[in-house]
Rosetta silent file (secondary structure, phi, psi, omega in degrees, C-alpha in Angstrom):
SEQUENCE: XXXXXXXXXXXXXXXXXXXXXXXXXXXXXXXXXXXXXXXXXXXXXXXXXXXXXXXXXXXXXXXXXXXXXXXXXXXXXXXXXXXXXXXXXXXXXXXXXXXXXXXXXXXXXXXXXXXXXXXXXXXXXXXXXXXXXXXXXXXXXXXXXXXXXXXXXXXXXXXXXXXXXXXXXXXXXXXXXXXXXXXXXXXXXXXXXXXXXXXXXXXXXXXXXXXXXXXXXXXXXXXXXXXXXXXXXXXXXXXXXXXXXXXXXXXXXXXXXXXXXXXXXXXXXXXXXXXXXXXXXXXX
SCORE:     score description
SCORE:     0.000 S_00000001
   1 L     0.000  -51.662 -174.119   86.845   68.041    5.996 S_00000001
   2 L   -73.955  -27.296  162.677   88.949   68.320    2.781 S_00000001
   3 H   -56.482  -50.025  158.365   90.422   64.496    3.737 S_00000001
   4 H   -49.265   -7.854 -178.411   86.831   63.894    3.666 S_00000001
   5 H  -114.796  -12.610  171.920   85.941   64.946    0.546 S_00000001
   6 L  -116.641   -3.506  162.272   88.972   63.362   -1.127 S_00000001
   7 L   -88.229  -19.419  166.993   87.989   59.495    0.388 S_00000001
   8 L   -80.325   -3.614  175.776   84.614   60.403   -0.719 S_00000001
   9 L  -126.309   26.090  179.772   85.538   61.424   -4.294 S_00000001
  10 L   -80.969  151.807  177.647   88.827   58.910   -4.577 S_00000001
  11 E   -80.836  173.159  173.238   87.570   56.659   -7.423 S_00000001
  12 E  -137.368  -70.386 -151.854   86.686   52.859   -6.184 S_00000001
  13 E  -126.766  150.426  171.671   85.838   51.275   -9.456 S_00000001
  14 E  -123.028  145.973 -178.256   86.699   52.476  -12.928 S_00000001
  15 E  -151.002  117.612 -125.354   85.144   51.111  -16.368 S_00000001
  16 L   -16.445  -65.062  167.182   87.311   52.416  -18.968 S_00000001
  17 L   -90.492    6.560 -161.979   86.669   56.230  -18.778 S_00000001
  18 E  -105.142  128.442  166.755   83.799   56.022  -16.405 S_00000001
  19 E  -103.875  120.989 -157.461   85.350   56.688  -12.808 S_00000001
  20 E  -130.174  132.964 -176.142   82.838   55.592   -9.992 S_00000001
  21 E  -110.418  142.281 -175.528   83.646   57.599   -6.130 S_00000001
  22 H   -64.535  -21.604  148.161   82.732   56.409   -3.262 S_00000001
  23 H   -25.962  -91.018 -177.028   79.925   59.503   -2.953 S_00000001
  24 H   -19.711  -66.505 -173.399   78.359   58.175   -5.883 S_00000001
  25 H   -53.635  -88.502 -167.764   77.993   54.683   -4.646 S_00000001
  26 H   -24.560  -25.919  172.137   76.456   55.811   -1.051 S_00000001
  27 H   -38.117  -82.822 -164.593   74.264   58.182   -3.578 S_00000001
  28 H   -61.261  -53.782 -169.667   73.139   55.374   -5.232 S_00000001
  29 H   -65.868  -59.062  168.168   72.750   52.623   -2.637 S_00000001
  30 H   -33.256  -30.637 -155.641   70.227   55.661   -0.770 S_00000001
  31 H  -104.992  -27.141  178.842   68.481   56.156   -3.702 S_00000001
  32 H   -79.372  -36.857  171.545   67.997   52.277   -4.409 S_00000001
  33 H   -52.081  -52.646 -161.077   66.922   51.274   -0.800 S_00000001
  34 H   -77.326  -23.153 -164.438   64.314   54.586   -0.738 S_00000001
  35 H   -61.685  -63.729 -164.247   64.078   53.577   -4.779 S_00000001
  36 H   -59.504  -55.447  169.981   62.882   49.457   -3.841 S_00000001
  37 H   -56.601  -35.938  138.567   60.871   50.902   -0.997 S_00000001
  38 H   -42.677  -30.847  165.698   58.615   53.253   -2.660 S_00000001
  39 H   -65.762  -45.225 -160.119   58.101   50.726   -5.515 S_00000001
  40 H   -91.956  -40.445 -177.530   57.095   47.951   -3.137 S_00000001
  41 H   -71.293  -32.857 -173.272   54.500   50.679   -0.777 S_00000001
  42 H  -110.046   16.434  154.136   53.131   52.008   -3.461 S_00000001
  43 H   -84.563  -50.772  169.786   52.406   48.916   -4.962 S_00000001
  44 H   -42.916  -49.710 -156.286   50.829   47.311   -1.941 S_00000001
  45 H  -110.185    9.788  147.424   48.637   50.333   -1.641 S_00000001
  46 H   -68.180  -65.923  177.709   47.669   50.196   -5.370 S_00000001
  47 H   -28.885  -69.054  176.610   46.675   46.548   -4.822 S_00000001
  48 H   -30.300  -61.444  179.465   44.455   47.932   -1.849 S_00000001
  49 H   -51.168  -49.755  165.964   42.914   50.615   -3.459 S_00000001
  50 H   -80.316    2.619  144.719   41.861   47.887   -6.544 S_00000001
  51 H   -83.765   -7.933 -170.970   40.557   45.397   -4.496 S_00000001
  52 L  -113.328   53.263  159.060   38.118   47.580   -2.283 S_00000001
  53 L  -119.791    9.005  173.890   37.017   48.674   -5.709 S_00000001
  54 L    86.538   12.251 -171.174   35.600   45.274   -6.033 S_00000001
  55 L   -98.663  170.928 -179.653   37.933   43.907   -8.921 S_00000001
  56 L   -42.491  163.502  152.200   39.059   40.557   -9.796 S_00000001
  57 L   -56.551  -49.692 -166.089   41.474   39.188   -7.661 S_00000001
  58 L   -62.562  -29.886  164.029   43.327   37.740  -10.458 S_00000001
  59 H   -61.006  -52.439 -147.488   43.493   40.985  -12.833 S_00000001
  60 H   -94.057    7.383  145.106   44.925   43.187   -9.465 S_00000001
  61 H  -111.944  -22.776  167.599   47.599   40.724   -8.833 S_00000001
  62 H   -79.808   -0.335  135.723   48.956   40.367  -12.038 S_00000001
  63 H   -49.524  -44.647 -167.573   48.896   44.278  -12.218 S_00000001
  64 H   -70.452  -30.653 -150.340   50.530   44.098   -9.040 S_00000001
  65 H   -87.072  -64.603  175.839   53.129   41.496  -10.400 S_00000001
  66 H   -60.926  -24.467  154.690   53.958   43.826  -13.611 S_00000001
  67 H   -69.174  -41.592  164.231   53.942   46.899  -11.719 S_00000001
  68 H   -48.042  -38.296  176.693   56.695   45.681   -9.352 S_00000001
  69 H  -114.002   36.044  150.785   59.074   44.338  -12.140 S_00000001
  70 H   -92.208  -56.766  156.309   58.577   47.450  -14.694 S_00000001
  71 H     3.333  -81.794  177.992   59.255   49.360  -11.096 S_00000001
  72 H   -59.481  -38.265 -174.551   62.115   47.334   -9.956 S_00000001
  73 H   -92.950  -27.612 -173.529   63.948   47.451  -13.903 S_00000001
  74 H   -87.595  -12.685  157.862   63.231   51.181  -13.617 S_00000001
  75 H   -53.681  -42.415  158.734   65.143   51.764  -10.396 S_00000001
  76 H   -43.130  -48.635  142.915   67.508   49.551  -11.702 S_00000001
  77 H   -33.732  -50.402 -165.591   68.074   52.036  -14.437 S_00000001
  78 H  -104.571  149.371  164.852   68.076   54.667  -13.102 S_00000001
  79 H   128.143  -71.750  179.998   70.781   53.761  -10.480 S_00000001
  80 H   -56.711  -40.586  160.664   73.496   52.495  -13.692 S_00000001
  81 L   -48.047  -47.980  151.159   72.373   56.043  -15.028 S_00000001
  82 L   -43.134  -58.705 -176.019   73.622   57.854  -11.974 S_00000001
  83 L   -73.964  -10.440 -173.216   76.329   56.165  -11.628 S_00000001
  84 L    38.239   65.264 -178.784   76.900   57.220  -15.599 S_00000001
  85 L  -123.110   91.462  160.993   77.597   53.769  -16.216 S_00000001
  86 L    -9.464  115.730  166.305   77.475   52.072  -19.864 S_00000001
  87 L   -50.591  -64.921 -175.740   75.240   49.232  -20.491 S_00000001
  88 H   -31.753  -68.906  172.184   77.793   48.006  -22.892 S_00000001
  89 H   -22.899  -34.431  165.462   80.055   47.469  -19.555 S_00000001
  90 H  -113.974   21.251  168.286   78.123   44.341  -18.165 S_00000001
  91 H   -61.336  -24.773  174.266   77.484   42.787  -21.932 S_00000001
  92 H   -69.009  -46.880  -77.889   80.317   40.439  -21.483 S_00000001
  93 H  -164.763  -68.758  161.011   79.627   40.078  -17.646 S_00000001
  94 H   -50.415  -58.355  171.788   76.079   39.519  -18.411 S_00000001
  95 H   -73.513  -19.284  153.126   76.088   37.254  -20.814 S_00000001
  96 H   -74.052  -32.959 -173.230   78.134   34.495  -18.795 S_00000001
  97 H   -90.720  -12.827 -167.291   75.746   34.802  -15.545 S_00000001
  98 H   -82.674  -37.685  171.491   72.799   34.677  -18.292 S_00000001
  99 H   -64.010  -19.985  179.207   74.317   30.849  -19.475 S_00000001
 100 H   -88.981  -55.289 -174.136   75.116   30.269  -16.233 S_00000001
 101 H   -49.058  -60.292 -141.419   71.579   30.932  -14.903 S_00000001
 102 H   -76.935  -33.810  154.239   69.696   29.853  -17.598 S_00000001
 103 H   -44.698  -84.205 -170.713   71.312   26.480  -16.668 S_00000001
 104 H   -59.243  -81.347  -72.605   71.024   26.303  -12.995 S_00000001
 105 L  -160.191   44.903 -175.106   67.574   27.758  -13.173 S_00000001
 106 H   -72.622  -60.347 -169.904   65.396   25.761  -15.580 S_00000001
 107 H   -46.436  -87.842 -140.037   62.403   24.930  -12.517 S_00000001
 108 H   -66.720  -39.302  148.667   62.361   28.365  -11.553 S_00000001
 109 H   -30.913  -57.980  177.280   62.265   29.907  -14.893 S_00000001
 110 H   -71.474  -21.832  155.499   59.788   27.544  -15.750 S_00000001
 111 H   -58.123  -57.373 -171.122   57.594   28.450  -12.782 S_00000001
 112 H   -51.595  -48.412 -153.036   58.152   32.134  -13.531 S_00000001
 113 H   -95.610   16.566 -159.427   56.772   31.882  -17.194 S_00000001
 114 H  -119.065  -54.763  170.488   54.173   29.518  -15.944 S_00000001
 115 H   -51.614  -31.470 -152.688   52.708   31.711  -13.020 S_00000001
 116 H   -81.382  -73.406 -179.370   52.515   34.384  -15.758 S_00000001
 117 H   -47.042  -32.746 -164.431   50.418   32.173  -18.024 S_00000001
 118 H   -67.096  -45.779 -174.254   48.185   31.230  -15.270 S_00000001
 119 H   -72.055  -49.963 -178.062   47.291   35.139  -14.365 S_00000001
 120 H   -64.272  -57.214  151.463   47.186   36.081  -18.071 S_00000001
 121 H   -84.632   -2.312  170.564   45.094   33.482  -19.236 S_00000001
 122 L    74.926   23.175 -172.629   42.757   32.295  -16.182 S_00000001
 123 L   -70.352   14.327 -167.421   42.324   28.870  -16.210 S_00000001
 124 L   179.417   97.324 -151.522   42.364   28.752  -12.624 S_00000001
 125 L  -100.456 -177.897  177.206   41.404   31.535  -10.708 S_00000001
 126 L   -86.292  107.295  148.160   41.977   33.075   -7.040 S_00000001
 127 L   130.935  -15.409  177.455   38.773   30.808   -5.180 S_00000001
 128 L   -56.324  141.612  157.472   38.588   27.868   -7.420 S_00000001
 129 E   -71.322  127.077 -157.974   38.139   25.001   -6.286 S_00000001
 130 E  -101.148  177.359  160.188   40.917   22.274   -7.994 S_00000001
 131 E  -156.712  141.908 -176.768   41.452   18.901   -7.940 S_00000001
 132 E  -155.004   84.999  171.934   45.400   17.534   -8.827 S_00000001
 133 L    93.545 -148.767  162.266   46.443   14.111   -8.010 S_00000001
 134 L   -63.173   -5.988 -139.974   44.929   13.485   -4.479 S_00000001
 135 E  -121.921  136.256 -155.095   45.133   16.570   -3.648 S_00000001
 136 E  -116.466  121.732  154.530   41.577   19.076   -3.081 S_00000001
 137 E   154.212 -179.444 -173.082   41.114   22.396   -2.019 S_00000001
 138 E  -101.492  174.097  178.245   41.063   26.362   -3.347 S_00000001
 139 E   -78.127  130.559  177.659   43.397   28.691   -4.698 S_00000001
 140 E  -108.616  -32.169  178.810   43.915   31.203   -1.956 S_00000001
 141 E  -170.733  130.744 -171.124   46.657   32.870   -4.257 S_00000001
 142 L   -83.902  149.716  177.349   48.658   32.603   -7.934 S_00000001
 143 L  -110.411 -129.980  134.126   52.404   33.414   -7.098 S_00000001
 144 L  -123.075   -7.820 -172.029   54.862   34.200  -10.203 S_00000001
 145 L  -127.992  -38.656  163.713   56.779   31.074   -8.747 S_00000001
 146 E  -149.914  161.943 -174.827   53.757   28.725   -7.163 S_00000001
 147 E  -118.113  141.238  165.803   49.705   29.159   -5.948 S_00000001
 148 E   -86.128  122.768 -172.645   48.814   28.401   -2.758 S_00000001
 149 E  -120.427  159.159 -174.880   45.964   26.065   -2.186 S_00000001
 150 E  -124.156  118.373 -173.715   44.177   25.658    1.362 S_00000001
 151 E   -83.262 -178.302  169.223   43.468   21.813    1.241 S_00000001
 152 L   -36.786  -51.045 -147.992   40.006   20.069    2.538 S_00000001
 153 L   -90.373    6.268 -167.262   41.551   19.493    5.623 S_00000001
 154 L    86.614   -7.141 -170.922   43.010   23.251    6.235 S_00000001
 155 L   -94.682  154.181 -162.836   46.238   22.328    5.420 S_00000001
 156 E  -128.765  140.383 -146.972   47.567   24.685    2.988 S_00000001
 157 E   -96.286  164.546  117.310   50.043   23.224   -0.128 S_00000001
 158 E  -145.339  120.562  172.452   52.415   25.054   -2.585 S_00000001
 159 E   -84.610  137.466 -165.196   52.454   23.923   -5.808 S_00000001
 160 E   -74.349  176.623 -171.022   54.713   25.088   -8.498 S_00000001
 161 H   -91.040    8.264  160.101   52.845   26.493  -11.016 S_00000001
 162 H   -62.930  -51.340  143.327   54.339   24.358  -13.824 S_00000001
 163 H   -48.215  -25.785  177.969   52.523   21.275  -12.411 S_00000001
 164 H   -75.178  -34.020  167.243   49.407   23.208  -12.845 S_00000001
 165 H   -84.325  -10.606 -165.303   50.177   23.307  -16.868 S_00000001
 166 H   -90.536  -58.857 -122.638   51.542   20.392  -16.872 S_00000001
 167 L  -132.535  135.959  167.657   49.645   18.215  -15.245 S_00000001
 168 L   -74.857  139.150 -138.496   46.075   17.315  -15.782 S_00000001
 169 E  -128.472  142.923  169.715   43.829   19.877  -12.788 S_00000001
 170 L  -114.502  116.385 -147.239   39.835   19.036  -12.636 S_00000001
 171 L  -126.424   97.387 -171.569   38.918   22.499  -11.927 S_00000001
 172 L   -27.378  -60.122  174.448   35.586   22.410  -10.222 S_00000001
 173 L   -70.450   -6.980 -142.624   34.609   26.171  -10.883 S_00000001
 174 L   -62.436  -84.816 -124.691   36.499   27.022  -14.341 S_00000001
 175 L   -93.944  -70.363 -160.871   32.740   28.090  -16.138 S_00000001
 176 L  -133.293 -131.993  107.927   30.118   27.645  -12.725 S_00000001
 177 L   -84.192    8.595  157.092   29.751   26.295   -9.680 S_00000001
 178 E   -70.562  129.403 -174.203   27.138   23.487  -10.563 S_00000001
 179 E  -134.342  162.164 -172.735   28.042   20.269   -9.578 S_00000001
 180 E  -129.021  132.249  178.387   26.166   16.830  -10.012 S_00000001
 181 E  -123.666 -173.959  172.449   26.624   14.225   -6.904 S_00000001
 182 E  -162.151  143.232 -155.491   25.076   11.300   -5.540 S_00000001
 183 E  -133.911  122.215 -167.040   23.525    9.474   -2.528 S_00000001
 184 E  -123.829  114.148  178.021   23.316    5.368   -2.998 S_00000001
 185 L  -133.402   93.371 -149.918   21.435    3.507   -0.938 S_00000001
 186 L   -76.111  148.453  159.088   20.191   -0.469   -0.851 S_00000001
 187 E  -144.759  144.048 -164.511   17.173   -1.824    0.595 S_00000001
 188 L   -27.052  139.919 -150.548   15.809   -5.156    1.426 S_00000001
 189 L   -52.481  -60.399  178.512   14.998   -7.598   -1.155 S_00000001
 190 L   -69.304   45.576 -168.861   11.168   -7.466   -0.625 S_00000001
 191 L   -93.570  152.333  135.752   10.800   -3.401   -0.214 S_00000001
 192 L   -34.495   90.947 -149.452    8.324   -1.702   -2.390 S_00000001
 193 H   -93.047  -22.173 -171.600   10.658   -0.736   -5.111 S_00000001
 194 H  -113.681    2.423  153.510    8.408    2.417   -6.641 S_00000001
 195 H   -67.569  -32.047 -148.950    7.510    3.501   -2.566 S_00000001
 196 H   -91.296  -57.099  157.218   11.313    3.304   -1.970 S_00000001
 197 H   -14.749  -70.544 -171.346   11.419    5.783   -5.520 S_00000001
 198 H   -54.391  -51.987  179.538    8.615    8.117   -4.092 S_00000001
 199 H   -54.241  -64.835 -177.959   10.551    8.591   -0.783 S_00000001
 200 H   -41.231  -35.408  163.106   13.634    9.530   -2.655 S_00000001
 201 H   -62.193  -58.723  171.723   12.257   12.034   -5.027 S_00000001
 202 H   -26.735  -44.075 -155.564   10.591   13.480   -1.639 S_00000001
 203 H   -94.348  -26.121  167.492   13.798   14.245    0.199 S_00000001
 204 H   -68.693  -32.362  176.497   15.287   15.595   -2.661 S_00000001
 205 H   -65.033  -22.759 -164.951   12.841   18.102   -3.593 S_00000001
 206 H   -93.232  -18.823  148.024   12.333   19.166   -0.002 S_00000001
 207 L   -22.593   90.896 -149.683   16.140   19.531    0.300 S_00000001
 208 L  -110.872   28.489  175.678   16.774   23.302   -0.310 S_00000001
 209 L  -114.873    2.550  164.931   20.500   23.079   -1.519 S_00000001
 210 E   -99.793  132.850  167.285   19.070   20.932   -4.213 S_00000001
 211 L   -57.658  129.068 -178.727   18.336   22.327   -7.469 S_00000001
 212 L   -81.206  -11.433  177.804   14.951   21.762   -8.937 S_00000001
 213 L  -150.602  107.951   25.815   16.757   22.396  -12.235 S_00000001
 214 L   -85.766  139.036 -162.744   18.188   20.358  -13.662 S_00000001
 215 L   -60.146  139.333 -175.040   15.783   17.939  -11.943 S_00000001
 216 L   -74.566  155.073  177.084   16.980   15.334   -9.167 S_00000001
 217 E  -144.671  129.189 -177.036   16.633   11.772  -10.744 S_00000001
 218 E   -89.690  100.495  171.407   15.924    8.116   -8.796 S_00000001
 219 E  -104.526  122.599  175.684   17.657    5.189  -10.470 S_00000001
 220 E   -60.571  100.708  170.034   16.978    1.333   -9.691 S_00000001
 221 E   -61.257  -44.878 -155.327   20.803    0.688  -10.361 S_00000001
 222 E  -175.757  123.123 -169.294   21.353   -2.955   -9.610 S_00000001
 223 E   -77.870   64.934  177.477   19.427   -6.128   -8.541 S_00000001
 224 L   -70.576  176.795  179.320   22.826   -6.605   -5.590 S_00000001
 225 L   -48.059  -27.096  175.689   24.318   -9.547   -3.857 S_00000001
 226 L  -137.317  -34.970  173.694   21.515   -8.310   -0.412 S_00000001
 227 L   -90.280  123.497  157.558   20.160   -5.679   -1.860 S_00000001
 228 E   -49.676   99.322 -144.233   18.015   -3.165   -4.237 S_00000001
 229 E  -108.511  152.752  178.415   20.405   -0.457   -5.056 S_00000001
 230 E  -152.767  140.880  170.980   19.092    2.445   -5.725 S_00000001
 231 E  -140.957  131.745  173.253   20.927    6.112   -6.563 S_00000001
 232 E   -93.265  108.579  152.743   19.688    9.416   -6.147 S_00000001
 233 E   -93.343  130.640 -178.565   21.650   12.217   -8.642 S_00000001
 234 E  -132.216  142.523  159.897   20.735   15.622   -7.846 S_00000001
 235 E   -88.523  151.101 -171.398   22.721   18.954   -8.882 S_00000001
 236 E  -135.565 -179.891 -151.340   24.011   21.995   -6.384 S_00000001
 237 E  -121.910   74.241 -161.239   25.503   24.872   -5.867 S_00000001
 238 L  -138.207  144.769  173.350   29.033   24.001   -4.344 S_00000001
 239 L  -114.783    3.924 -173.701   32.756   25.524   -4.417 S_00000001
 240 L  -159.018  145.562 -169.092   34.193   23.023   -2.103 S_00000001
 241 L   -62.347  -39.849 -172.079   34.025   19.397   -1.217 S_00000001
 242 H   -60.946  -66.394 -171.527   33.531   19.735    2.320 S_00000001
 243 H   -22.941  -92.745 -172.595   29.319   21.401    0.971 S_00000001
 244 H    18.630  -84.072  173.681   29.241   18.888   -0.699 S_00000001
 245 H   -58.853  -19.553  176.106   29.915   16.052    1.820 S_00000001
 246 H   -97.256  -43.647  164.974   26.896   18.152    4.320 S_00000001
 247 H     1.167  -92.147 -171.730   24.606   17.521    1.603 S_00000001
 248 H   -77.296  -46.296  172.936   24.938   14.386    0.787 S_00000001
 249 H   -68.303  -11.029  151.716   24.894   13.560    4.919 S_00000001
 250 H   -90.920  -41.308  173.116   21.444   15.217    5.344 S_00000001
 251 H   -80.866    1.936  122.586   20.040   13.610    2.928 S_00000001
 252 H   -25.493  -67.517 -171.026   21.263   10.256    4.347 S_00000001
 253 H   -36.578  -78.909  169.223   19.874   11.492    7.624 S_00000001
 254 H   -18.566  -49.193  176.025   16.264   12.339    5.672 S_00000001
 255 H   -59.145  -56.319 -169.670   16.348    8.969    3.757 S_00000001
 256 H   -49.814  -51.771 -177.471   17.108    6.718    6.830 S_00000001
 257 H   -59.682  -14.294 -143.929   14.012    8.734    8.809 S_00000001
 258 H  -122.312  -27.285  159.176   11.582    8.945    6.049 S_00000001
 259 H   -61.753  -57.269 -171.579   12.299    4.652    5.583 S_00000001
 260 H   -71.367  -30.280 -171.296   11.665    3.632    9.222 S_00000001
 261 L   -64.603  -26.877 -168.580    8.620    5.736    8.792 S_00000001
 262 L  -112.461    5.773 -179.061    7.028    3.759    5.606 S_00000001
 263 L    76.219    1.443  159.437    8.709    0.770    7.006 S_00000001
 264 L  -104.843  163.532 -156.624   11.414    0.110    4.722 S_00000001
 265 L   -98.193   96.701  149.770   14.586   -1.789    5.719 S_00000001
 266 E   -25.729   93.931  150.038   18.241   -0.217    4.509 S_00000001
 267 L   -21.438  175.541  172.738   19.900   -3.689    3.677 S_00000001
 268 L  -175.854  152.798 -169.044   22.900   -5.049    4.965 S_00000001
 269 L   -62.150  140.325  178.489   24.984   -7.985    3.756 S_00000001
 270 L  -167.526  163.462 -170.027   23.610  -11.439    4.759 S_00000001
 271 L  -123.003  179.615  164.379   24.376  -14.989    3.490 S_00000001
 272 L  -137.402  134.630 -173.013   22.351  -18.061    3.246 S_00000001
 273 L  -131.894   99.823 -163.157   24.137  -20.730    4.201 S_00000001
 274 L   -86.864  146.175 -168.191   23.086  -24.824    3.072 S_00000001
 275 L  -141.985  114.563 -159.386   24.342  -27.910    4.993 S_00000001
 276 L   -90.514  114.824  175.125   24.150  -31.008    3.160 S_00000001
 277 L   116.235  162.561 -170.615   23.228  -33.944    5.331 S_00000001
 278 L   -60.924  123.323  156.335   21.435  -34.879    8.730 S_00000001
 279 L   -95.676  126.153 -179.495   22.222  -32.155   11.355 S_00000001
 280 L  -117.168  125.095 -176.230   22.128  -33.406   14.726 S_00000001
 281 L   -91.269  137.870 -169.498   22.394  -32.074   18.173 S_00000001
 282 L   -94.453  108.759  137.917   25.005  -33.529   20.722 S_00000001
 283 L   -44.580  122.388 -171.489   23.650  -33.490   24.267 S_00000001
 284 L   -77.674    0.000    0.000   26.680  -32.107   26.214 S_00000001
């Protein structure tokens, strides 16, 4: 027992009068494992408690994100405190890995203070829908390093969040979720051009994902190359491209039906083609 009690109170590391035993450490490494745990559960089961109080997403994770590393510095603390170990002791120590990081670690810095802005100032919330380059789809979650978007197609991206500041983002939702589309359709030269109107106005109003306000509007666009062009813009209520895209394909459906019914003919490309000189048939 007393051999036990002198390898557990034999010094390991000394920093100049401060003598650190191996007790001490095992102390300390117990108290930071139960320390990190208890920081990270009873942050998870703050986050619970403030979302099924109904609050933003975006406030209760960047609560979450600032309780874990005020948390995390005070374990940290408290652990070099235990150990009755002088700050002053890693200023030297410190200050070489901070020149050294601060190097190597430009991106992820810059991600870090970037996720930060994004939760703190909101330009892009948990549910928007974005648009960035090619690439479509909502925020499922801001990160402190990158946000996770769930594209059109289900596939789900992460982007750092420095591209999001960076970069110019079309952000479908930032004020509302009104959006203004359109459905373009040609029809044969000799159609009824203010019947072929009348239908259009019909299917939008009868449409019930179109808004009656601001009002759908029927434009004669363009005298085309086969056609009468005509485009209907109407505004909706959409957070994602795929609505959108069901929309706009019922009212396709509607037009094409509501046409064969009054007897006009959806265009199609067609040439005329002149042949200068006697044409004559060849008996085979």
């Amino acid at each position: 027992m007393e051999q036990l009690n002198r390898i557990l109170n034999a010094p390991l590391i000394v920093f100049g009068d401060v003598a650190i035993t191996l007790a001490q450490v095992l102390t300390v490494l117990a108290l930071l494992v139960g320390g990190i745990f208890f920081v990270l559960w009873s942050g998870r089961f703050l986050r619970s408690r403030m979302l099924k109080r109904n609050l933003d997403p975006n406030v209760v994770q960047l609560a979450f994100r600032a309780y874990l590393i005020l948390g995390m510095a005070i374990v940290g603390m408290s652990t070099l405190d235990l150990l009755s170990v002088p700050l002053a002791a890693f200023a030297f120590v410190s200050g070489a890995v901070a020149i050294g990081f601060g190097f190597g670690a430009q991106n992820i810095i810059n991600n870090f203070i970037s996720g930060w802005i994004l939760m703190w100032e909101r330009p892009i919330k948990i549910g928007d829908f974005l648009e960035l380059g090619d690439v479509r789809g909502t925020v499922e979650s801001i990160n402190t390093r990158s946000t996770r978007i769930r594209r059109v197609d289900g596939v789900h991206l992460l982007i750092p969040n420095s591209q999001l500041l960076e970069n110019t983002v079309t952000n479908w939702t930032l004020v509302d979720d009104l959006v203004r589309t359109a459905v373009r359709v040609g029809v044969a030269y000799d159609s009824d051009v203010r019947l072929t109107e009348t239908l259009m106005y019909r299917v939008a109003e009868k449409h019930p994902n179109v808004l009656k306000t601001p009002e759908p509007m029927v434009i004669f666009d363009n005298f085309g190359d086969s056609s009468l062009e005509f485009e209907l813009n109407f505004w909706v209520h959409s957070t994602a491209e795929r609505g959108l895209r069901m929309i706009r394909s019922d009212l396709r459906f509607q037009i094409d039906a509501l046409f064969r019914e009054h007897g006009l003919v959806i265009a199609f490309p067609q040439r005329d083609v002149h042949l200068n000189g006697e044409l004559r048939l060849l008996n085979s």
